[in-house]
DOMARTOR-295369 format. One record per residue (C-alpha): residue in three letters; x, y, z. Coordinates in steps of 0.2 Angstrom, whole numbers, plus 5000, padded with zeros to 4 digits. Layout:
! DOMARTOR-295369
TIVEX	ALA	X	Y	Z
...
! end
This chain:
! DOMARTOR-295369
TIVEX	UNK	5316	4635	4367
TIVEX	UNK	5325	4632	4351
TIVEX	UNK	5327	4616	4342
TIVEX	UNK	5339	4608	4332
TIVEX	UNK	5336	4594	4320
TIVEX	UNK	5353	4586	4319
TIVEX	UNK	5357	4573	4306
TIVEX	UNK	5370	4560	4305
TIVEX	UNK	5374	4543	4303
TIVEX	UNK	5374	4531	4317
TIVEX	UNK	5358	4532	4331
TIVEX	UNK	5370	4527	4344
TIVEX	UNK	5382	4539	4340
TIVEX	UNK	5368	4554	4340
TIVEX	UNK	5360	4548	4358
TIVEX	UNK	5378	4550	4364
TIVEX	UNK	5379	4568	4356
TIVEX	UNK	5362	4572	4362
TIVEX	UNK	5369	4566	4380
TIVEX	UNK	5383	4578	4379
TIVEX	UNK	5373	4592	4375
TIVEX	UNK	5361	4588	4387
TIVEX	UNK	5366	4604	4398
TIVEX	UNK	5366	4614	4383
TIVEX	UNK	5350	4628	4381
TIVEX	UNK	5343	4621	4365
TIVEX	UNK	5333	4606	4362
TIVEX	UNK	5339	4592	4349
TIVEX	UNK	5328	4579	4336
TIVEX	UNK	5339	4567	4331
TIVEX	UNK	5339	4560	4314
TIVEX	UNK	5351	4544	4305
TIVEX	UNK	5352	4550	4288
TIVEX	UNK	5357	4532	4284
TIVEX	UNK	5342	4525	4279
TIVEX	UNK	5335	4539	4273
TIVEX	UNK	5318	4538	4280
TIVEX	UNK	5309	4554	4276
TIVEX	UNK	5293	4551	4284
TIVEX	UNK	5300	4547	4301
TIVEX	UNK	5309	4563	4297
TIVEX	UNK	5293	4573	4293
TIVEX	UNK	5285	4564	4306
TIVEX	UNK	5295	4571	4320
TIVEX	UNK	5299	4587	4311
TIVEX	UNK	5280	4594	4305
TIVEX	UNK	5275	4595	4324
TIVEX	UNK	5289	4605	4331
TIVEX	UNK	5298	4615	4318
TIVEX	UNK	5315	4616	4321
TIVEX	UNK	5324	4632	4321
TIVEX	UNK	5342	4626	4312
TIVEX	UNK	5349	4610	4305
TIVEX	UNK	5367	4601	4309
TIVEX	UNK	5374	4587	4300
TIVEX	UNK	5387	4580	4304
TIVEX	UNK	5402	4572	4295
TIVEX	UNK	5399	4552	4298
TIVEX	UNK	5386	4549	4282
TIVEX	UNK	5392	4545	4265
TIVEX	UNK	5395	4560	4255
TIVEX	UNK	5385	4552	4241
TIVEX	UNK	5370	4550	4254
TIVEX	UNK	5373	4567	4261
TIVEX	UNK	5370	4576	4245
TIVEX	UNK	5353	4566	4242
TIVEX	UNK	5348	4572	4257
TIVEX	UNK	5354	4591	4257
TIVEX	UNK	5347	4591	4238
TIVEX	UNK	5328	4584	4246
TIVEX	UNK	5330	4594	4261
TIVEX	UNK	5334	4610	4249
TIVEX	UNK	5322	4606	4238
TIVEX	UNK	5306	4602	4251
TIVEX	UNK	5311	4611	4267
TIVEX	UNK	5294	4617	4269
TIVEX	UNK	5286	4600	4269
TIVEX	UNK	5299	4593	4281
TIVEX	UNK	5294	4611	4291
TIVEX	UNK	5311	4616	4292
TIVEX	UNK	5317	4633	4289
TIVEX	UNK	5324	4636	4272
TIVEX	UNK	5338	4624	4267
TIVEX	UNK	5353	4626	4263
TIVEX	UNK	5352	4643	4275
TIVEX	UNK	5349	4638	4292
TIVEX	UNK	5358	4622	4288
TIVEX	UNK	5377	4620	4294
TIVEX	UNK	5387	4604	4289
TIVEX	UNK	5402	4597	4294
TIVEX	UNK	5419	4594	4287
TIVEX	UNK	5430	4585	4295
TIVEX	UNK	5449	4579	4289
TIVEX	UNK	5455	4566	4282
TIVEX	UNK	5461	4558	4301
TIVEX	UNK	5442	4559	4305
TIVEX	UNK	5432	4551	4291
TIVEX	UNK	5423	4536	4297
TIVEX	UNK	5435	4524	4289
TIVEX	UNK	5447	4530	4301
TIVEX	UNK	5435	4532	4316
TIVEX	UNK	5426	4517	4314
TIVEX	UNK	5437	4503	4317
TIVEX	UNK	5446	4511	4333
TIVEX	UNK	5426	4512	4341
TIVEX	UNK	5423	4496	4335
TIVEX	UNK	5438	4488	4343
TIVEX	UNK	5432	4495	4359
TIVEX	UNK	5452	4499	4365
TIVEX	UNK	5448	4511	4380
TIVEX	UNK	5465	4520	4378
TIVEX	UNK	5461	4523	4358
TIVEX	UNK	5444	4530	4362
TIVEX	UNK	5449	4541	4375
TIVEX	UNK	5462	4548	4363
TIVEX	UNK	5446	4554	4350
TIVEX	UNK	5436	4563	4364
TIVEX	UNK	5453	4571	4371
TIVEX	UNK	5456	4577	4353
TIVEX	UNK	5437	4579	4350
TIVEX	UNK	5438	4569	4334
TIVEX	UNK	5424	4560	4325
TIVEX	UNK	5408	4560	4334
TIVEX	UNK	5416	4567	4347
TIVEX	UNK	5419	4581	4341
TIVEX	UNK	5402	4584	4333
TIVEX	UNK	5395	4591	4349
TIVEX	UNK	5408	4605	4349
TIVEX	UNK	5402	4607	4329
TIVEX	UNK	5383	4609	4335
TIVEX	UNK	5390	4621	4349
TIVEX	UNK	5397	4633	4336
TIVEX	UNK	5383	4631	4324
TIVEX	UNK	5371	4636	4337
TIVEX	UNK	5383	4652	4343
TIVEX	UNK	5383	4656	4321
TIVEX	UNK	5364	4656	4321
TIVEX	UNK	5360	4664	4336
TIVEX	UNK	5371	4679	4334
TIVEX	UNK	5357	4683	4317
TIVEX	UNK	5370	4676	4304
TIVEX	UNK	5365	4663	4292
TIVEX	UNK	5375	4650	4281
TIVEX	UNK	5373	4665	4264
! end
């Protein structure tokens, strides 16, 4: 089957992206870009070489670009397939950066939650993203 490595910024915000594409056709390793910890990256990645790449839009842009740059730069000993072209990243507005996401999930308010999965926002939405990214590749085109 194929397999997406997807990178973003919170574990528990991947598991719960991982969840909701649970039904999906494709397999999915999960990576925080946070800390960027490259050997448990190669670690999972060199056995089971992952057909795409998704990142999402939750890391610091600052951390982002290190790790497109290194991912660029040493795809083949990560064994992924040639960066930047099989890798698709998110962009989301302004109303979805984490500054604005993160203190409505961390308050917990039920109401204000279910108003980013109705709207998709955030990591909420990310799913949808990886849904897309996976139609892109699929149908033969790349990111050039």
């Amino acid at each position: 089957g194929m397999l997406v490595l997807m990178i973003g910024r919170k574990p528990e915000n991947l598991q719960m992206i991982a969840d909701s594409l649970a039904e999906e056709d494709f397999d999915m390793i999960l990576w925080s870009g946070l800390t960027e910890d490259y050997d448990q990256l190669r670690d999972v990645c060199r056995p089971q070489k992952p057909d795409m790449i998704c990142v999402g839009d939750g890391l610091p842009p600052e951390i982002r670009s290190r790790i497109l740059a290194k991912l660029s730069a040493e795809y083949e000993e990560f064994n992924l397939p040639e960066v930047p072209k099989y890798a698709f990243v998110r962009n989301v507005g302004p109303d979805e950066k984490p500054e604005v996401i993160g203190p409505i999930m961390a308050s917990g308010d039920a109401a204000q939650i279910q108003a980013l999965k109705d709207k998709k926002l955030g990591p909420f939405g990310t799913p949808y993203f990886v849904i897309e990214a996976v139609k892109t590749f699929r149908s033969g085109q790349t990111k050039e």
